[in-house]
PyMOL commands that place a pseudoatom at each C-alpha (Angstrom):
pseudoatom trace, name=CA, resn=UNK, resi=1, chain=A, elem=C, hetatm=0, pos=[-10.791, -33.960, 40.986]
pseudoatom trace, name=CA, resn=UNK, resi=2, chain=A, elem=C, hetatm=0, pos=[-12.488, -33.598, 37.363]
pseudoatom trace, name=CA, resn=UNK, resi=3, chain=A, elem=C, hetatm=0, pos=[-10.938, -32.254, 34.235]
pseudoatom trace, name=CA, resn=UNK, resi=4, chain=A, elem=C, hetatm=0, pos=[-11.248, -31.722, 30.633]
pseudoatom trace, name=CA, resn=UNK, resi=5, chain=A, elem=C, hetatm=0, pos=[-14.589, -33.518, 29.523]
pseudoatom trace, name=CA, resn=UNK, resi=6, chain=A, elem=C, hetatm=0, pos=[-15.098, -34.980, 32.927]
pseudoatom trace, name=CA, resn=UNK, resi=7, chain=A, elem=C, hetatm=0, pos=[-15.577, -31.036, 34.860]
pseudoatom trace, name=CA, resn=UNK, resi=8, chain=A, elem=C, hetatm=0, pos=[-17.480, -30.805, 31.604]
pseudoatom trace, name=CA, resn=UNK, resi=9, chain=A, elem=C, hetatm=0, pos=[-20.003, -33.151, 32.291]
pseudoatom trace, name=CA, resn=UNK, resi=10, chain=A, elem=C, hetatm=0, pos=[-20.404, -32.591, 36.023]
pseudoatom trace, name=CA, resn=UNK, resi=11, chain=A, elem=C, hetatm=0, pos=[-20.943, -28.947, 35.156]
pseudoatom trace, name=CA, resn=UNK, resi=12, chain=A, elem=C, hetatm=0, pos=[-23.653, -29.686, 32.583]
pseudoatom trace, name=CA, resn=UNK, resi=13, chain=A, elem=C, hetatm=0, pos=[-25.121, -32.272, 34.782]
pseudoatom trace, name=CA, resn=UNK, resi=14, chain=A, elem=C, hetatm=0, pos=[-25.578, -29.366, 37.579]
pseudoatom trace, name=CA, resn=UNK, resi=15, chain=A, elem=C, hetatm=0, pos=[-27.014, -26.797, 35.092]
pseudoatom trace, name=CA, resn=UNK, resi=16, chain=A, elem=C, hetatm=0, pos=[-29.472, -29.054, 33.629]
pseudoatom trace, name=CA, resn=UNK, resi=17, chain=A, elem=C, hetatm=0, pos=[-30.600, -30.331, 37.344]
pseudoatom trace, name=CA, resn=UNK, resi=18, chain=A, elem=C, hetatm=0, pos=[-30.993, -26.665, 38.129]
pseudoatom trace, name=CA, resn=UNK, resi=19, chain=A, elem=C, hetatm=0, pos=[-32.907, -25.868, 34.630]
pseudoatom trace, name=CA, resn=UNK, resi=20, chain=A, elem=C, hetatm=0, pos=[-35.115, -28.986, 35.366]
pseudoatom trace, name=CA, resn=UNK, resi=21, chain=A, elem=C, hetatm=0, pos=[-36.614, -28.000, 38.760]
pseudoatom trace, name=CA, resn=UNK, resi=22, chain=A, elem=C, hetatm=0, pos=[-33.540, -28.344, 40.847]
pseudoatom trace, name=CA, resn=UNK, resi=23, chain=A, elem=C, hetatm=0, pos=[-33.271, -25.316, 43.676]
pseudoatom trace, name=CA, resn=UNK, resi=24, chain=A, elem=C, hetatm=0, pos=[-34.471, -22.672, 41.027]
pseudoatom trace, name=CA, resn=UNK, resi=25, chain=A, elem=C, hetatm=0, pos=[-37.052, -24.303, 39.140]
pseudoatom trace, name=CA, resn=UNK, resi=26, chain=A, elem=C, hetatm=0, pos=[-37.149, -21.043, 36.568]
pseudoatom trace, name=CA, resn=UNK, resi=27, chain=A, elem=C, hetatm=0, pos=[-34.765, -18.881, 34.704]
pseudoatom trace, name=CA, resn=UNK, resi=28, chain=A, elem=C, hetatm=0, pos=[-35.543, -15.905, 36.981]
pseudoatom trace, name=CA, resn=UNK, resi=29, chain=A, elem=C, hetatm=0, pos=[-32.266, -15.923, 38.788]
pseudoatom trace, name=CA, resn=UNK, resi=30, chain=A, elem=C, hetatm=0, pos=[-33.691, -14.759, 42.202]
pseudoatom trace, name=CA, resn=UNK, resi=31, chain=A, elem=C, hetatm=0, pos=[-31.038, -14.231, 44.713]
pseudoatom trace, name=CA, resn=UNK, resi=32, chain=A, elem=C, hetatm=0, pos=[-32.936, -15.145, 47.600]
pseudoatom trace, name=CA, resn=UNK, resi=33, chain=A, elem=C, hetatm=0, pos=[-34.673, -18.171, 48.551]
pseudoatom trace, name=CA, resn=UNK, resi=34, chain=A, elem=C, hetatm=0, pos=[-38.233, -18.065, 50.596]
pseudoatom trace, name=CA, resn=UNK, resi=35, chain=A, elem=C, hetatm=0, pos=[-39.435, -20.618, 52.961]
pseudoatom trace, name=CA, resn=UNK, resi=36, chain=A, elem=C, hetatm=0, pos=[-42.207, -21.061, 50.138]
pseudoatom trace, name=CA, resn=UNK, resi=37, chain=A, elem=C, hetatm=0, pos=[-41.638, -20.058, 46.799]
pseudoatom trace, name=CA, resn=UNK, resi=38, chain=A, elem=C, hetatm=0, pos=[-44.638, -19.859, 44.531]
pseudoatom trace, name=CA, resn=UNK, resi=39, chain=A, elem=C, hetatm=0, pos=[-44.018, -19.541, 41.094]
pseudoatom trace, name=CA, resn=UNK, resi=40, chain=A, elem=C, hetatm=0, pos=[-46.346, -18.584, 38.206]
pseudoatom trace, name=CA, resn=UNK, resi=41, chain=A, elem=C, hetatm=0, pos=[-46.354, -19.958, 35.054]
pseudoatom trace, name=CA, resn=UNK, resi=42, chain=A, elem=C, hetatm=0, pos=[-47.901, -18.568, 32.736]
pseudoatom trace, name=CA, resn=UNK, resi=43, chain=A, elem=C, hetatm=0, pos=[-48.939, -20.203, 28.992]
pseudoatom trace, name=CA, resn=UNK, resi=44, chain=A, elem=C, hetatm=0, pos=[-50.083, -18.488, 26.112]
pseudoatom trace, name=CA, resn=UNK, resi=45, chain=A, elem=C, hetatm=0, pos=[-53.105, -19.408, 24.928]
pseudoatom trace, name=CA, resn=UNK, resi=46, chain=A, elem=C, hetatm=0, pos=[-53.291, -22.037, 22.308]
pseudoatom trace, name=CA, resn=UNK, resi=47, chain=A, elem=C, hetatm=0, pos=[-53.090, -20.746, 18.664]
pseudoatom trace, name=CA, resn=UNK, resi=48, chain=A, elem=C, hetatm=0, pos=[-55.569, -21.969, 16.151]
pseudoatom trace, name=CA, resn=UNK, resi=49, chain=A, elem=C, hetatm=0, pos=[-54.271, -22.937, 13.116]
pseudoatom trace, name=CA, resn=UNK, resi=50, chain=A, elem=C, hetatm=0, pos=[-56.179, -22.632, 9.871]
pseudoatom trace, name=CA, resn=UNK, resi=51, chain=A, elem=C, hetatm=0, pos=[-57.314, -26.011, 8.179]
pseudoatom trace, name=CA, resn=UNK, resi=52, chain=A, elem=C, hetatm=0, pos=[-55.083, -26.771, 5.281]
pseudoatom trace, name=CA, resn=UNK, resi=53, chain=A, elem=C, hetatm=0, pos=[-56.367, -30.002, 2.914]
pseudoatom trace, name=CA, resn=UNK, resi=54, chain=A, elem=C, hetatm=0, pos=[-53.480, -32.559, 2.633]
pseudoatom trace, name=CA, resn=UNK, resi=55, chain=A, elem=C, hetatm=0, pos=[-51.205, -31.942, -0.217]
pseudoatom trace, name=CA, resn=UNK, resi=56, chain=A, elem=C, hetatm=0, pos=[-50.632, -34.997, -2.615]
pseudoatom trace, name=CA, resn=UNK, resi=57, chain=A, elem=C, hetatm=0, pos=[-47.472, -36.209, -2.259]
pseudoatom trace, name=CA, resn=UNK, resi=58, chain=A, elem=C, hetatm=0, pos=[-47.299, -39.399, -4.184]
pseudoatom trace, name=CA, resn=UNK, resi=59, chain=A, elem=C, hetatm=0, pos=[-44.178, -38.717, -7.168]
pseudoatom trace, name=CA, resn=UNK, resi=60, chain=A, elem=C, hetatm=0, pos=[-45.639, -38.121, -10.611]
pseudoatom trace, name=CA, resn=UNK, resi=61, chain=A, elem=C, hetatm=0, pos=[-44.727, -41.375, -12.775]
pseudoatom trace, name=CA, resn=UNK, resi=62, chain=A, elem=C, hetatm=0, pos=[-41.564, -38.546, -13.874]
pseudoatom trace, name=CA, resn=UNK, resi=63, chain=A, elem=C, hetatm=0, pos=[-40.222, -38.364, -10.609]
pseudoatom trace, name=CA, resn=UNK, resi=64, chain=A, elem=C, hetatm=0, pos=[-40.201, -42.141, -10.072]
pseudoatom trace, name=CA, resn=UNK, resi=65, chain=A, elem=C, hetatm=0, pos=[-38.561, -42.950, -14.016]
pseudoatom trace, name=CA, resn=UNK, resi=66, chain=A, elem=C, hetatm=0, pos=[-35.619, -39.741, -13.039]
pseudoatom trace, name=CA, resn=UNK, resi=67, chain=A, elem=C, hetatm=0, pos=[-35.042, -41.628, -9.935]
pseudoatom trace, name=CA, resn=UNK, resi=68, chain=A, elem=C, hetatm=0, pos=[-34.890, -44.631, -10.875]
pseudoatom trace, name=CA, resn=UNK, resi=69, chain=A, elem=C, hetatm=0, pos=[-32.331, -43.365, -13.830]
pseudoatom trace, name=CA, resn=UNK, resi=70, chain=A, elem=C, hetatm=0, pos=[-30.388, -41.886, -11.045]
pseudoatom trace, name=CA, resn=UNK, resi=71, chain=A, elem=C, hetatm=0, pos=[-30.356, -45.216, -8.944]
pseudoatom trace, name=CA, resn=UNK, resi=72, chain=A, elem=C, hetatm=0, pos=[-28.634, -46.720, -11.639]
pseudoatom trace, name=CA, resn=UNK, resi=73, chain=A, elem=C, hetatm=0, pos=[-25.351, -44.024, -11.270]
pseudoatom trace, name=CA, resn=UNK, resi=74, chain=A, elem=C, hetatm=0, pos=[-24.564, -45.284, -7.953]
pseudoatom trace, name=CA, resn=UNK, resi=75, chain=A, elem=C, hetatm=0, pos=[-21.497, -47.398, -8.412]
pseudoatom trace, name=CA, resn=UNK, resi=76, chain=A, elem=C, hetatm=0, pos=[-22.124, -50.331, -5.558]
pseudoatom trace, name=CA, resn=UNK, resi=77, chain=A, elem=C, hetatm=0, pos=[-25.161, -49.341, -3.481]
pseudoatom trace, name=CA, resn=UNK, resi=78, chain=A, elem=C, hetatm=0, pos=[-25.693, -50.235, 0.202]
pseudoatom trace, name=CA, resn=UNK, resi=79, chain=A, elem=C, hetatm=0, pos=[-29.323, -52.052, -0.990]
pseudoatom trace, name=CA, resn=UNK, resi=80, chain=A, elem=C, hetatm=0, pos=[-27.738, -54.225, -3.153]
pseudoatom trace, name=CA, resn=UNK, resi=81, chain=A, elem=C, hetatm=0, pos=[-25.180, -55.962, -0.597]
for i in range(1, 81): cmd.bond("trace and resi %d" % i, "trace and resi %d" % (i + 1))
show_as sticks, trace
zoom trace
């Protein structure tokens, strides 16, 4: 028998077969089962998104000189090993 993080898993492991097409393929809960099920999806159509130019996102000279200023407060950094 399973416990603790073991009847954990197996539980998960049945939920997600059922959740992924298993013998309910949808989150309908229907409490009977036909010889042939036929089940609708149904998708929303496709929004359209407004163009939008690409931002700049190079740092301003500023940026890079503050980093760089704040590179120099870390007491033994990871890049330098």
């Amino acid at each position: 028998t399973f416990h603790g993080a073991l009847l954990d898993a197996e539980l998960l492991a049945q939920v997600y077969v059922e959740l992924t097409g298993g013998r309910q393929i949808g989150l309908e809960l229907a409490t009977t089962v036909t010889e042939t099920t036929i089940i609708e999806f149904r998708r929303s159509p496709a929004k359209k998104r407004e163009f939008r130019a690409p931002r700049p996102h190079d740092a301003s000279e500023e940026e890079l000189a503050r980093h760089r200023e704040f590179l120099t407060t870390i007491a033994s950094p990871l890049w330098d090993t």
